[in-house]
C-alpha positions in Angstrom: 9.6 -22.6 -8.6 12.9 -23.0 -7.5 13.4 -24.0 -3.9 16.4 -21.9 -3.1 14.1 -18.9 -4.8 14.4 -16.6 -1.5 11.5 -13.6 -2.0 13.2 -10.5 -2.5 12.0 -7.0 -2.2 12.8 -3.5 -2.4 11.7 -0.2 -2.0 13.5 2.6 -4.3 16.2 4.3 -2.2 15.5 7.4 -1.1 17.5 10.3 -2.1 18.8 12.3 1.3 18.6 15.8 0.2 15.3 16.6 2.9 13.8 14.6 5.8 11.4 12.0 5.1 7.5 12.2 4.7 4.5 10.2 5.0 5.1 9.1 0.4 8.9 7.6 1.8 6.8 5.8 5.0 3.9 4.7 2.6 5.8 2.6 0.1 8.4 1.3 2.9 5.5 -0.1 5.2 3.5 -1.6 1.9 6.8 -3.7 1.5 7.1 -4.4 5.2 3.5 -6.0 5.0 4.5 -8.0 2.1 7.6 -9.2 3.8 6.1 -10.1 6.8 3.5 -11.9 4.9 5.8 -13.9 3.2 7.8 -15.0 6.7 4.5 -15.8 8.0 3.9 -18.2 5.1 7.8 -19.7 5.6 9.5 -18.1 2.8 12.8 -16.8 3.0 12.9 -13.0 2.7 15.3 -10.5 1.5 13.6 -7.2 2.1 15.9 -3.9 1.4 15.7 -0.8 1.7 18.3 2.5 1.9 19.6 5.7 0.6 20.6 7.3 -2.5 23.2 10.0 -2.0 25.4 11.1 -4.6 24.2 14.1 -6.7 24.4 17.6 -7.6 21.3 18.8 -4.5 22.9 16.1 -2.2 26.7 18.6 -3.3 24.3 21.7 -3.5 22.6 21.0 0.7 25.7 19.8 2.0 27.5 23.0 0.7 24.8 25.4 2.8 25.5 23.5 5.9 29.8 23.9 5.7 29.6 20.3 5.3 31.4 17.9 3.7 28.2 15.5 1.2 29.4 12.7 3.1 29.2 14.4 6.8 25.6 15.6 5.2 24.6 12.0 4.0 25.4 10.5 7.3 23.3 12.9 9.2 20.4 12.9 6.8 20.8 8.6 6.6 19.5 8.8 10.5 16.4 10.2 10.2 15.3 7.5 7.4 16.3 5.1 9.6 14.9 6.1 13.1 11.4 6.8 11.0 12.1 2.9 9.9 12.0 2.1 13.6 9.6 3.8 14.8 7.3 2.2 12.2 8.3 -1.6 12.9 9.8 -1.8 9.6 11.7 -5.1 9.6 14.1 -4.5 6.5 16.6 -7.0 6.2 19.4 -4.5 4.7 20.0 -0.9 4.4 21.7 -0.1 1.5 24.0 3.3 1.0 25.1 4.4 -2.3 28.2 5.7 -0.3 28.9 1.7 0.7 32.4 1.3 -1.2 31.1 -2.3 -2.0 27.9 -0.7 -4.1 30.6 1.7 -5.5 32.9 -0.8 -6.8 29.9 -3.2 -8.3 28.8 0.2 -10.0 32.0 0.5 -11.7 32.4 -3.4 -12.9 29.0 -3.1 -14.4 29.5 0.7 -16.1 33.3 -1.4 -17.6 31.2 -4.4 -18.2 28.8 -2.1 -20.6 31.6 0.0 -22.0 33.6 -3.0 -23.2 30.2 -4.6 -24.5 29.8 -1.2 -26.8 26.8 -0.6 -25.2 28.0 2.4 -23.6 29.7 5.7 -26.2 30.6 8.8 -26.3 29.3 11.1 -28.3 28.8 15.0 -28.0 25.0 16.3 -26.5 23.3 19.7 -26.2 19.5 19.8 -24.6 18.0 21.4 -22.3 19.5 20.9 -18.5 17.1 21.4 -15.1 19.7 20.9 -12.7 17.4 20.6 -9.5 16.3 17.1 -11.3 20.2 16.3 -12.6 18.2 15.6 -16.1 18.4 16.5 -19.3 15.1 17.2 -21.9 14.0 18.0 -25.0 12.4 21.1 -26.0 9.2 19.4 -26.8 9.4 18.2 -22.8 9.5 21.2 -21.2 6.0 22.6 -20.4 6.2 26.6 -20.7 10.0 26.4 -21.0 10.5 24.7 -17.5 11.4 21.3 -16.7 8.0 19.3 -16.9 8.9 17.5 -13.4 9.6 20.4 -10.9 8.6 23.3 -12.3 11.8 25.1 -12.0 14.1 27.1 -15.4 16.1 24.8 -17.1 19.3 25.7 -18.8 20.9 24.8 -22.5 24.1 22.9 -21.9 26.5 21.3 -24.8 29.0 18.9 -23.8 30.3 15.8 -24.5 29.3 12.7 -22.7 28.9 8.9 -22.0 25.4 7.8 -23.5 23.8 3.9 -22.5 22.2 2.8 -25.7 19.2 2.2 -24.5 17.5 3.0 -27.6 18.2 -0.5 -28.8 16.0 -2.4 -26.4 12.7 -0.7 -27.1 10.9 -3.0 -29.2 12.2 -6.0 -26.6 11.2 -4.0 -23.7 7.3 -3.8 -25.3 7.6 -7.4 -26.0 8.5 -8.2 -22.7 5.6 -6.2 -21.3 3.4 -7.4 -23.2 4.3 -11.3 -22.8 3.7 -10.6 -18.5 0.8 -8.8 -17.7 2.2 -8.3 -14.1 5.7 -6.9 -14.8 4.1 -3.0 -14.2 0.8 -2.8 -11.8 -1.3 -1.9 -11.4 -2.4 -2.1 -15.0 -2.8 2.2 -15.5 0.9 2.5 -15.0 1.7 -0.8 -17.4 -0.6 1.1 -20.2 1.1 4.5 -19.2 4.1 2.7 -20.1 3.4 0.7 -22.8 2.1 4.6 -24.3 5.4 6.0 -23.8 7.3 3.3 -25.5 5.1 3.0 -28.4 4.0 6.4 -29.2 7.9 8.0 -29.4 11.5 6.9 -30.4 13.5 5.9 -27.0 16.3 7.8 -26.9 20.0 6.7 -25.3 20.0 7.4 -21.6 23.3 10.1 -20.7 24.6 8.1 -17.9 27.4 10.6 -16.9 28.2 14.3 -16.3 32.1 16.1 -16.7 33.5 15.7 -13.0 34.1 20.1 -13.6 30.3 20.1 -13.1 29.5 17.2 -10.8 31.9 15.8 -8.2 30.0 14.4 -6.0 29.7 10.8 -7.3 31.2 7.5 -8.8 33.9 8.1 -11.0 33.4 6.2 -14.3 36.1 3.1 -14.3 37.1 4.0 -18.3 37.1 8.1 -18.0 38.0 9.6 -14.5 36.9 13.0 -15.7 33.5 12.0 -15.5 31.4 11.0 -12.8 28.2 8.8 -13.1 24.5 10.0 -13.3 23.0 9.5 -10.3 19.8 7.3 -11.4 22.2 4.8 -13.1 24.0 4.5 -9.3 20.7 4.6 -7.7 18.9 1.6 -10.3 22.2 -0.6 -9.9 21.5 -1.3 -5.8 19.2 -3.6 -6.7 21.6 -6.2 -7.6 24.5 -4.6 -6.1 23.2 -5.2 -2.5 22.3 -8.9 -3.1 26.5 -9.4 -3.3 27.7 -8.0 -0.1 24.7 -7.2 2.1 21.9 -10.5 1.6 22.6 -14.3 2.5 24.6 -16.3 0.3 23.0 -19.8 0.5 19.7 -18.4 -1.5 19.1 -17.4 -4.4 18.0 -13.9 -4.9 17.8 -12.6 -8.4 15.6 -12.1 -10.1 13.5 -9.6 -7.6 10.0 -10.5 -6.9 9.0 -7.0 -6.4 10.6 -3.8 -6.9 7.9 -0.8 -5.5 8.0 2.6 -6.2 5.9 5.8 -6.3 4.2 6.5 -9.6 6.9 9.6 -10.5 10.1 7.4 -10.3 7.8 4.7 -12.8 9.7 5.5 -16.0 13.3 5.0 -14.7 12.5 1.9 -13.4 10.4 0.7 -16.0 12.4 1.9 -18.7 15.8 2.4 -17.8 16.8 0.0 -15.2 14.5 -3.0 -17.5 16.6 -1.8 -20.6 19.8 -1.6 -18.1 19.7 -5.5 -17.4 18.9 -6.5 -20.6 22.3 -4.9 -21.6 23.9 -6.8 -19.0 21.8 -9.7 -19.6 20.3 -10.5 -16.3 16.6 -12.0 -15.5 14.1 -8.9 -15.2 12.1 -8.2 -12.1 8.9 -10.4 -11.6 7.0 -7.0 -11.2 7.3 -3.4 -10.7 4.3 -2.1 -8.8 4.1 1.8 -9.3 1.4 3.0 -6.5 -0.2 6.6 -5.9 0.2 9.4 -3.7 -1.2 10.8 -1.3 -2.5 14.4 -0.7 -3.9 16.6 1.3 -7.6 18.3 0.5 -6.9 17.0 -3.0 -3.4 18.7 -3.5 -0.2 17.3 -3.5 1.9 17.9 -0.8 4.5 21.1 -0.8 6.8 22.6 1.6 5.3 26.1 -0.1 1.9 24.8 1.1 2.4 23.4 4.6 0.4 20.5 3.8 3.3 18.2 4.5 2.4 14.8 6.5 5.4 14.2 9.0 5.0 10.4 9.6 6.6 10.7 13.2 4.1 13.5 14.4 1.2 11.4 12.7 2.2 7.9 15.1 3.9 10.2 17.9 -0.6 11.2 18.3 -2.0 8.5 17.6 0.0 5.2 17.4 1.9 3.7 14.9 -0.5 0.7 14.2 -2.9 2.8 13.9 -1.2 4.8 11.0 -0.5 2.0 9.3 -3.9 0.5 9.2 -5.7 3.6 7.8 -2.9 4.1 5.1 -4.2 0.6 3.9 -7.5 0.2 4.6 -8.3 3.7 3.6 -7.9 3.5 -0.2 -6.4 1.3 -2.9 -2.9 0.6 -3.2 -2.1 1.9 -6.8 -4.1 4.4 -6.6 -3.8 8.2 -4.9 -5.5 8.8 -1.7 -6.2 11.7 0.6 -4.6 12.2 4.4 -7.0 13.7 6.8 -7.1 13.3 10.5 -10.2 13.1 10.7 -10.3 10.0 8.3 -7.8 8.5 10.7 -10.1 9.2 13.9 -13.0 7.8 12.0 -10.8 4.5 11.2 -9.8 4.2 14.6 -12.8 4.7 16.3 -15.4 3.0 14.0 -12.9 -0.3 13.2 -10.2 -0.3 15.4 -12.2 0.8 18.8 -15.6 -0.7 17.8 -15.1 -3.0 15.8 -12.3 -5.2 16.5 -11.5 -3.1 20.2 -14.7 -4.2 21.4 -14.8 -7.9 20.3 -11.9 -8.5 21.4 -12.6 -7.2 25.1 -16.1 -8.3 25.4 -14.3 -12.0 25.3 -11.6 -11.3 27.1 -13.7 -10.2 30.3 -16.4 -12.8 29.5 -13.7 -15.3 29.6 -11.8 -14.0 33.1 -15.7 -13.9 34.5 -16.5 -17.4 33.4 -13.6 -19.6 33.0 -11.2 -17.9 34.8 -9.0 -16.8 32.1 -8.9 -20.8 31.2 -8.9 -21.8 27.3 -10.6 -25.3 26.7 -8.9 -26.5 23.9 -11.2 -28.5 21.6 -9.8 -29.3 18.3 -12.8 -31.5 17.1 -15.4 -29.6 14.9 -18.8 -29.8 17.0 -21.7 -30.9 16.0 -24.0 -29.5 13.5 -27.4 -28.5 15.7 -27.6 -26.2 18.8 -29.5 -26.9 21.4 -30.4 -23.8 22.3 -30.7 -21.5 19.2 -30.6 -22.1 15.4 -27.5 -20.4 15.4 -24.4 -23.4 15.4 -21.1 -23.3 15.9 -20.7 -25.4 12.7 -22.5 -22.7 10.8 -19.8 -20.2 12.5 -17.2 -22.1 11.4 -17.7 -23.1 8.3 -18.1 -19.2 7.2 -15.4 -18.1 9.3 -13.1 -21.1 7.5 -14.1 -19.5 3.8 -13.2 -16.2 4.9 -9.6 -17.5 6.1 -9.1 -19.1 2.5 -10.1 -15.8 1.3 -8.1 -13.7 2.8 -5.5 -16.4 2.8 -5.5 -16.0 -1.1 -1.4 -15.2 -2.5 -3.5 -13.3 -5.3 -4.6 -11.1 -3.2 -1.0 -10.4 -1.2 1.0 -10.9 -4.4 -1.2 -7.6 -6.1 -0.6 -5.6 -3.3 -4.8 -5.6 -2.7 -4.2 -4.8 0.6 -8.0 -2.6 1.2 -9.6 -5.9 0.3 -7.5 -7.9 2.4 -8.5 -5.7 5.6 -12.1 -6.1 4.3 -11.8 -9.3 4.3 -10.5 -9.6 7.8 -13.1 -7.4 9.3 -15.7 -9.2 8.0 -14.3 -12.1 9.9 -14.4 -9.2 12.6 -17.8 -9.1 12.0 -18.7 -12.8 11.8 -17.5 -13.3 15.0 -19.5 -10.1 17.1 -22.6 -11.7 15.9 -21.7 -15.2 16.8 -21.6 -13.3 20.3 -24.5 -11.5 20.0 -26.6 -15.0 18.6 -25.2 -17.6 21.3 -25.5 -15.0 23.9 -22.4 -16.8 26.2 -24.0 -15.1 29.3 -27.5 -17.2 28.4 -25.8 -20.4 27.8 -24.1 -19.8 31.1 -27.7 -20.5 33.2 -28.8 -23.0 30.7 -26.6 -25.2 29.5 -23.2 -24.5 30.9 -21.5 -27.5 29.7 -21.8 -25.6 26.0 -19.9 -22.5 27.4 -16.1 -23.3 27.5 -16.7 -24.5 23.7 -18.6 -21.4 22.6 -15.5 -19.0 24.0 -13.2 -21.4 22.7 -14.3 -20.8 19.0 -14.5 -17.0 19.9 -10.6 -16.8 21.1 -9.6 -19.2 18.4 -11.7 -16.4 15.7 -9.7 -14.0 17.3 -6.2 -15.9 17.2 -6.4 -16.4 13.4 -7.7 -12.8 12.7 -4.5 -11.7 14.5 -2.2 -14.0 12.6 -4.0 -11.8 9.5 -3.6 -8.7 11.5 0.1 -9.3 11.9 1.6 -7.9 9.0 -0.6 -4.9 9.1 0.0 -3.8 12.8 2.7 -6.2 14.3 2.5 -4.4 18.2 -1.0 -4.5 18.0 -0.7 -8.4 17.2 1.8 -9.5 19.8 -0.2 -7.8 22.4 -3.1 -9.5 21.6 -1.1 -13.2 21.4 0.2 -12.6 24.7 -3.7 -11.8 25.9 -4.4 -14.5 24.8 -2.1 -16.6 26.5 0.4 -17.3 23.7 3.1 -15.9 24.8 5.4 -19.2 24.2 4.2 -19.2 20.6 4.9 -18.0 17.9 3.1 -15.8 15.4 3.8 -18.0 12.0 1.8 -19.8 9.1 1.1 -23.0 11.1 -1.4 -20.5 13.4 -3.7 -20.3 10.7 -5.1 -23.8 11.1 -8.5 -24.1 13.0 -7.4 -27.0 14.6 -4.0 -26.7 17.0 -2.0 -29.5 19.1 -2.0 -26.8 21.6 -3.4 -28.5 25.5 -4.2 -25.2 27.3 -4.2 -21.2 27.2 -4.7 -18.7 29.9 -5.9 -15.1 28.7 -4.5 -12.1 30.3 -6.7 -8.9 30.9 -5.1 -5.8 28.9 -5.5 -2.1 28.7 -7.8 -1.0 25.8 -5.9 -1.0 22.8 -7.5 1.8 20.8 -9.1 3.8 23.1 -11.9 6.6 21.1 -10.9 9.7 20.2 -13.7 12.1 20.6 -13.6 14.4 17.0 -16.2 17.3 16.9 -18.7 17.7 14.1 -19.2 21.0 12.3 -22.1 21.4 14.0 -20.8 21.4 17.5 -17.7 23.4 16.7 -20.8 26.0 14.9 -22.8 25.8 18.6 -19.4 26.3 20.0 -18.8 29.4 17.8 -22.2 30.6 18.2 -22.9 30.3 14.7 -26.4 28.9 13.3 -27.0 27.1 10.1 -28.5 29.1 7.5 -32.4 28.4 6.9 -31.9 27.9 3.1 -29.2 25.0 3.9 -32.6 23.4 5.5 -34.7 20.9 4.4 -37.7 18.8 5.8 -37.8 15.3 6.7 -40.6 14.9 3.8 -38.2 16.1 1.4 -35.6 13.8 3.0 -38.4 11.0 2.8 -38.7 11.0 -0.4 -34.9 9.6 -1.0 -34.5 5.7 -0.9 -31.1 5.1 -0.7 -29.9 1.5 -0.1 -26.7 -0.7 0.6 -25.5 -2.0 -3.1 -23.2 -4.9 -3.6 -21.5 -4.5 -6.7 -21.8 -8.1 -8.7 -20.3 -7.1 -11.8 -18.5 -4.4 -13.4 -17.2 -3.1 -17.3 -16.2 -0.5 -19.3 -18.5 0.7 -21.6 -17.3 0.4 -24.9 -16.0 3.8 -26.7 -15.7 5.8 -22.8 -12.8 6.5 -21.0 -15.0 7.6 -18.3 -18.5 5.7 -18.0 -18.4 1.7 -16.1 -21.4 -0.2 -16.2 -22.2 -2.3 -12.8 -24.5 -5.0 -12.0 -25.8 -4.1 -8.6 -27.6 -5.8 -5.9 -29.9 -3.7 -3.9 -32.2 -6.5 -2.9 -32.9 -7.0 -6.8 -30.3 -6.8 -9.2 -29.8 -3.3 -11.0 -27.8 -2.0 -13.6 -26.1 1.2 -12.9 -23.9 3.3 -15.4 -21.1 5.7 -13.8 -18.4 8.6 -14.8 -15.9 7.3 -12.5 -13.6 5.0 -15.1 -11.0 7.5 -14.8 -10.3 6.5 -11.2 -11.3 2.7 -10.7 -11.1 -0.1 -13.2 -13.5 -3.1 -13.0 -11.8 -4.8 -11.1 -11.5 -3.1 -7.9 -14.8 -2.4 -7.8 -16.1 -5.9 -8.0 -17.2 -6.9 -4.4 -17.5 -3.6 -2.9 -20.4 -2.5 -0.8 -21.6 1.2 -2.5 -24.3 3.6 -1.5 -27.0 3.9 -4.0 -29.5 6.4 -5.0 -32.4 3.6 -5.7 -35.5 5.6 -7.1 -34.0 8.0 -9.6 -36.2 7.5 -12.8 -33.9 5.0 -15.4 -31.6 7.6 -17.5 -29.6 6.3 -20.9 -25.3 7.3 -21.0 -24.2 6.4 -24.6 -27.1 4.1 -25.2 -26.6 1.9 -22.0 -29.8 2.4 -19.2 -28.6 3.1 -15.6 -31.4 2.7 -13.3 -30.1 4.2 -10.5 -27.2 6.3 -9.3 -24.3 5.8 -7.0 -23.0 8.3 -4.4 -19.8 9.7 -4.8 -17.8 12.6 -3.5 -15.8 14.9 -6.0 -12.1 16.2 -4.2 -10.7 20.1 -5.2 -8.9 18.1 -7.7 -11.6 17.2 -9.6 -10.9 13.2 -8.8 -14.1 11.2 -7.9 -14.3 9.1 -4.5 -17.2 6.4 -4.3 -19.1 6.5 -0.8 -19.0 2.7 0.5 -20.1 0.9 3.6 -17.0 0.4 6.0 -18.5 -2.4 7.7 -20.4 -5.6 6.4 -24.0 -4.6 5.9 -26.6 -6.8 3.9 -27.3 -6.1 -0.1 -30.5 -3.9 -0.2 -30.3 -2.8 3.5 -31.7 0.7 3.6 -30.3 3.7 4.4 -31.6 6.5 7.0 
């Protein structure tokens, strides 16, 4: 690698024609953990963000206002940005397509092209949607309207500027091809590798006759024309790196563009096929990740299902927010918003979980030490007196875990549900190192063992907030300062087990996630005076007769010649092998390692040939998408279920 490499990267650049939901706050926050990773770890960061605002519905919005785009742009620009704040987003840039510096690097590039003969002119007629400011085919358009929103599309014939863009197919599927991780996760890289291979690539219209669209970048070579907004909005990228990022490092290429899986294709495909014109380096990797709906249906103004980010951390905290976007379901793939998912989150993880440990040792350390941190960087010895728990066993599980979740892999794949996993099963580790020295024992019996028993416990709880930090940074520096670092700094060096510090003194705080108390259906039915219906009923013998157990999935495959079936190797206490329909919404590899509920004395079945000896539980959405019930906390292979 080269040393002046700095890690750059971006989110797209959100267009400012509305006001931004929870999709814009999902995909900026992803990048914010990434960045803050990555300054943990001592890497120089160039993380950017902005706005995209030229365009026919930025025109179109501005218009219905009585404002000028510009006076429009500015006012819509400040609601990305106070969102940005309010969710600890620590973007290096902000990048405006209105910046005269991005508009005159627009231009040299469009001239650069034009006098390459890579861009033409040539006369076009197709099918317009001008909503989406894109031209299609009549094969595209699904029941005569424009396959993306929906909306009536109208037949224009004009002459424009057309990128040739046709010409770099067969190197843009070699390049794929040759770096597995230039598109993740791998769905999107086969979506695209489909597109490319199974159709002619056409040239990409990169302008529009100023009569029609005025709101934009002239082109340098023919000022009746202004430029389509996507080859504007693709060109920040680089354009950003020359006026608004640190000179002394070297930037390009990015290390990560991400995006939502609906802007995939003109990132993929036009801005890849873009720079090979102007013969630039391509992106490391372009990760394209899902969305997220509501009662399995995407969100819609028409609906009222929108998620308002602001309201969501305005109720409940905006470390909170960000932990269940993340821990909730895989990045890559779509996931559901509920509040009641995020109560669940915060009172099972954040309140019990991780609230509790980390109270419990503050107030056991105030009671016995006086808030006073014996520093002990020596590794104790192997046996305990008093138990056959040791503090060696402790620590040499809790030191695998940190090289675990410490694993780039992870972090540089965006595996951020596993990384939180991870971390609370550190979580967990230490809660039962509490509950088996029992510090309140050792206290009476051998209270010269105390101050390095709580010393182990803050240090657990030190290195699980360094991990934390990225995820929920207020949550982080409240707890360093409770512990009594509060002249340190949260960094890479904090990850170490051993430290040069001499001394800490822990400070008593206020709860940090306090429970929320949620209703079931059955108290809101008491409430309501309602009953359940005796044929919903059934007996405990009939309940009895279920064994469900704790699964921890070993191994997992497609079976050969299904789309749909994935055969796992299953430890319930013995190992099983189970065949499921749920291929079309995990691939192998996210479901190695994962804890699963499983149906363990259903009589052996064959699917296409393979024997499944068991079945596991899963939840079907209105969409028809399958979601796997799993085990939010660490619970042993085999453990039953009641």
């Amino acid at each position: 690698m080269n040393q002046n490499k700095g890690f750059y990267i971006t989110t797209p650049i959100y267009y400012v024609n509305d006001i931004p939901h929870i999709g814009h706050a999902y995909t900026t926050i992803a990048a914010d953990i990434l960045a803050r990773y990555m300054r943990l770890k001592g890497r120089k960061v160039f993380f950017l963000t902005g706005t995209d605002e030229h365009g026919q519905k930025v025109e179109r919005a501005a218009l219905q206002k009585g404002k000028t785009p510009k006076e429009h742009a500015d006012i819509m620009v400040e609601n990305f940005k106070t969102l940005w704040k309010g969710l600890n987003i620590s973007n290096d840039a902000f990048i405006r397509t209105t910046d005269e510096e991005h508009k005159r690097i627009v231009q040299e590039i469009l001239q650069r092209l034009y006098d390459k003969g890579e861009i033409v002119k040539r006369k076009y007629s197709g099918m317009y949607c001008t909503p989406c400011e894109r031209f299609w085919t009549e094969k595209d358009l699904v029941e005569g309207k424009c396959p993306d929103c929906g909306r009536d599309v109208e037949f224009i014939e004009e002459e424009n500027y057309f990128f040739l863009m046709s010409k770099y197919q067969d190197a843009l599927i070699e390049h794929i091809e040759k770096n597995p991780s230039y598109i993740l996760p791998e769905t999107r890289k086969n979506e695209v590798l489909g597109f490319l291979k199974n159709r002619t690539l056409g040239d990409l219209c990169i302008s529009r006759p100023k009569h029609r669209l005025e709101w934009g970048i002239i082109l340098p070579f023919d000022e009746n024309y202004t430029t389509y907004v996507w080859f504007d909005a693709l060109v920040n990228y680089y354009s950003a790196l020359k006026y608004l990022a640190p000179e002394d490092v070297e930037w390009w290429p990015p290390d990560h563009h991400l995006i939502g899986k609906d802007i995939l294709t003109t990132h993929a495909v036009y801005w890849s096929t873009m720079l090979m014109a102007l013969e630039l380096p391509l992106p490391r990797n372009i990760f394209a990740h899902g969305w997220w709906t509501v009662k399995g249906k995407k969100m819609s103004k028409s609906l009222g299902n929108v998620v308002n980010p602001s309201e969501v951390i305005k109720k409940y905290g905006v470390d909170a927010f960000r932990y269940f976007l993340f821990r909730e379901v895989s990045f890559g793939l779509d996931g559901d918003f509920s509040e009641e998912a995020l109560i669940r989150r915060i009172n099972n993880d954040l309140a019990n979980d991780f609230g509790n440990l980390l109270n419990r040792f503050l107030v056991m350390n105030e009671k016995y030490m006086k808030g006073a941190v014996k520093i002990n960087s020596i590794i104790p010895r192997s046996e305990a007196t008093r138990n056959l728990y040791s503090d060696n066993e402790f620590l040499s599980s809790f030191k695998s875990l940190i090289e675990e979740i410490n694993n780039e892999t992870l972090w540089d794949e965006f595996k951020f549900n596993i990384i939180l996993e991870k971390i609370w099963q550190a979580i967990s580790l230490t809660n039962n190192y509490i509950a088996k020295t029992e510090p309140w024992k050792v206290l009476k019996e051998e209270p010269e063992r105390l101050p390095l028993i709580l010393f182990n416990i803050w240090n657990a709880i030190r290195i699980i907030t360094v991990f934390l930090y990225p995820f929920m940074p207020e949550t982080a520096n409240k707890i360093w300062y409770a512990l009594g670092l509060r002249d340190y700094i949260i960094d890479y060096k904090m990850l170490k087990l051993e430290l040069d510090i001499k001394e800490a003194k822990t400070e008593k705080i206020e709860q940090l996630f306090p429970k929320i108390e949620i209703k079931t259906e059955e108290q809101m039915k008491v409430e309501k005076g309602e009953e359940a219906k005796v044929e919903d009923l059934i007996s405990i013998e009939d309940f009895m007769k279920i064994k469900l157990k704790v699964g921890k999935v070993l191994q997992a495959e497609r079976v050969k010649g299904s789309k749909k079936l994935i055969k796992l190797i299953v430890d319930i206490g013995e190992e099983r092998q189970i065949v499921a329909g749920i291929g079309e919404q995990y691939s192998p590899e996210e479901l190695t390692g994962r804890s699963i509920v499983v149906l363990a004395n259903l009589k052996p079945a064959k699917l296409m040939g393979v024997e499944s000896q068991g079945m596991l539980l899963a939840a079907t959405g209105e969409d028809g998408k399958i979601s796997i019930l799993t085990i939010d906390r660490e619970v042993n292979a085999g453990a039953g279920i009641k």
